[in-house]
N, C-alpha and C positions, 0 to 999 in steps of 0.2 A: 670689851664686847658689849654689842646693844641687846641686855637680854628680852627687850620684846620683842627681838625677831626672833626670838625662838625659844617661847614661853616652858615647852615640856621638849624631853629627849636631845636635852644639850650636849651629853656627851656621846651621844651617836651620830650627831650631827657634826660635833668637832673631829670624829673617828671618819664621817663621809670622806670633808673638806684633806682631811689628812690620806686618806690611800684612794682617791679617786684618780682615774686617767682618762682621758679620753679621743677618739679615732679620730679621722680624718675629716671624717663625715657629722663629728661635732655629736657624736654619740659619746653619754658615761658611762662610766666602766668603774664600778667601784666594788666594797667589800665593806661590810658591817656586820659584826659579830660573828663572823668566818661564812656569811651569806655574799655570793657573788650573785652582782644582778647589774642586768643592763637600761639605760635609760634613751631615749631619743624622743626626739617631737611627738611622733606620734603616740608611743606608748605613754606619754607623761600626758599628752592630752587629752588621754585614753581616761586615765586615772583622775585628771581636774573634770573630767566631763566638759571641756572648753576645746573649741573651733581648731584645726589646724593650718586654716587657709587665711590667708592677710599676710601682712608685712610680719617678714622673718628675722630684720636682722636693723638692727639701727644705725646702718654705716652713712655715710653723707651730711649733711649737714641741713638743719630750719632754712624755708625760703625766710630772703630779705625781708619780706612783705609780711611774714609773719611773726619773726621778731620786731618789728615797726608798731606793729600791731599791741602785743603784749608789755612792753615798756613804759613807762608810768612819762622819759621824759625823750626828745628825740637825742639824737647820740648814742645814746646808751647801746642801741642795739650796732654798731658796727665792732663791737668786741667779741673775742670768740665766745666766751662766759660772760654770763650775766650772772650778778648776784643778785642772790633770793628777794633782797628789800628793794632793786630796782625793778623787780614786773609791777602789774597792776595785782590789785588784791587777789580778784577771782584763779589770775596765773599763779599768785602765789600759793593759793590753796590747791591747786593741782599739781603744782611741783612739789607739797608735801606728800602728796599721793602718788607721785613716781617714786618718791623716794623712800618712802615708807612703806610700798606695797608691791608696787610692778619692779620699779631696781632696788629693791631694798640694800642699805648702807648701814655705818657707824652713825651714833648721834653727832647732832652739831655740824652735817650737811647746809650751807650757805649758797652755795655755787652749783648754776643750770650748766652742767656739758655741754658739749655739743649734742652729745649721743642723748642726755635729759631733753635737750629743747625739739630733737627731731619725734622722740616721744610724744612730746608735748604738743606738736604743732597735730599728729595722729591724730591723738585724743579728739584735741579741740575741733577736728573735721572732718570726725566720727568715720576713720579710715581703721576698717579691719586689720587685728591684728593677732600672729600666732603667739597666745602668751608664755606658749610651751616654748616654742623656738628661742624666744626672748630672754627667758628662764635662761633657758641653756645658754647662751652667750656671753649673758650676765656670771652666770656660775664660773666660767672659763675666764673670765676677766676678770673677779675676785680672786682667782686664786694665782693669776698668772703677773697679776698688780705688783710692782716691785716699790710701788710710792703711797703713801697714802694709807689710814687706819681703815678696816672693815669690818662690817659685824658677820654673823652666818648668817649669810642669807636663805630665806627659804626655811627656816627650820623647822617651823612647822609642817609645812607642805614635804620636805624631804624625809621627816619621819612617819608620816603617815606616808609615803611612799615607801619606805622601806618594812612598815608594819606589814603591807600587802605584798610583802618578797621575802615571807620568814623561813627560816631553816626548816622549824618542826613542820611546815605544811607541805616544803619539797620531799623530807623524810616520810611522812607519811604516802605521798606519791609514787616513792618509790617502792616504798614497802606495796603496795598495792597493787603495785605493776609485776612483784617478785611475785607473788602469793597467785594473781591470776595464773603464771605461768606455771607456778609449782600445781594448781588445781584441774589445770591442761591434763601436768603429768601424771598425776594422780589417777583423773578421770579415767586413762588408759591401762593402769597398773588393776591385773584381778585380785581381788582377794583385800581390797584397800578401803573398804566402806569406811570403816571406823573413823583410818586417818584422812579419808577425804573429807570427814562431815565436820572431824575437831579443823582442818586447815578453812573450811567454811564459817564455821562459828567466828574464827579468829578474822577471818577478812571482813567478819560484818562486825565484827567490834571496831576495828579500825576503820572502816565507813563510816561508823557513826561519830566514831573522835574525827575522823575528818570533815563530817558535816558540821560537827560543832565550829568548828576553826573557822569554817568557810564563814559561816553566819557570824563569828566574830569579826570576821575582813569586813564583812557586807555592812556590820556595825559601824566601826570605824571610817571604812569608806564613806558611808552614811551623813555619818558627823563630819567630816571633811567636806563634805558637797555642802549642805547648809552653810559652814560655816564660809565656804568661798561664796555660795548663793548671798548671803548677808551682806558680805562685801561687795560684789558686782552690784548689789540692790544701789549702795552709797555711791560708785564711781556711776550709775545711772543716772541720779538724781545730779549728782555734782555737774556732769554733763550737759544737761539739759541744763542747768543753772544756766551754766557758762553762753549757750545756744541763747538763753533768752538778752542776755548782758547787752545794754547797748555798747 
């Protein structure tokens, strides 16, 4: 396993890839540390703070004209794969970047997909894209892969995804929702002051542990946006590189 894809929370990560399913509609469906939570485009791109509109899915295959393009010599590009030493430089440095970032894989990746170069051709002609949907496709295709070594992808991103789907913040949820009801019932019973004001004290204690929590999500979510912010800063620049390239 390539552990810089997934520098903290490896084995909640190996525990996703291990009891995830997912619907018809390409929604997951997983369990981590007895937390069940659902993922789809939207709610994952909820969480990245990233676009859901653009190219969803990387079926089809690079025009001609842009493998013609990116190839260091002619021929080369009438193969379905092209390996990494036959693009030009600047392609090469952006097929590190599909493969290290947007499809993350095992180390020692050499060879552009098909599904790599239609990425690739995106990229270079700066055509919108849902990086959540892509995620997800990706994640479905690692796991359903019967050839080939892979690393966990996502590992990061997947564990701060499941940071903000914890057990303790659903319990506290509910417990808050039990206690409003018991203070419904209370409110109506005579003769109750006492036990209405201690079931009071108690729901504003649990308010407060669950304000903390939240502001703990808000943290880590936090750190997660930056840290994707940092990243999209480099595939911008790399971008434009490429844009200026003769």
């Amino acid at each position: 396993m390539d552990s810089s894809l997934c520098p903290t929370g490896t084995s909640r990560v190996a525990e996703f890839y291990a009891n995830f399913s997912y619907t018809d509609d390409c929604t997951l469906v997983l369990s981590v540390n007895g937390t069940y939570f659902e993922l789809d485009e939207l709610k994952l791109g909820e969480i990245l703070e990233v676009p859901t509109d653009g190219m969803k899915t990387l079926s089809g295959k690079a025009s001609d004209a842009f493998k013609n393009v990116i190839v260091k010599r002619e021929g080369s590009a009438t193969r379905a794969r092209l390996f990494k030493k036959e693009l030009k430089p600047e392609y090469q440095l952006l097929f590190v970047l599909v493969n290290k970032v947007v499809l993350p894989r095992a180390e020692g990746r050499s060879i552009a997909s098909i599904a790599d170069q239609v990425l690739l051709e995106a990229l270079s002609t700066f055509t919108p894209i849902s990086l959540s949907a892509l995620m997800i496709e990706h994640i479905i295709k690692v796991i359903n892969a019967r050839e080939g070594r892979h690393g966990l992808s996502y590992g990061f991103l997947l564990t701060k995804a499941q940071e903000m789907s914890t057990a303790e913040i659903q319990r506290l949820k509910a417990e808050n929702a039990l206690l409003i009801v018991q203070l419904a019932e209370k409110a109506q019973e005579p003769g109750s002051h006492g036990e209405l004001e201690a079931a009071n004290a108690e729901n504003e204690k649990l308010l407060a542990k669950n304000e903390k929590l939240r502001q703990k999500v808000d943290e880590l979510r936090d750190e997660m946006l930056q840290d994707l912010r940092t990243s999209n800063e480099r595939v911008d620049r790399l971008l434009k590189a490429l844009a200026l390239a003769p």
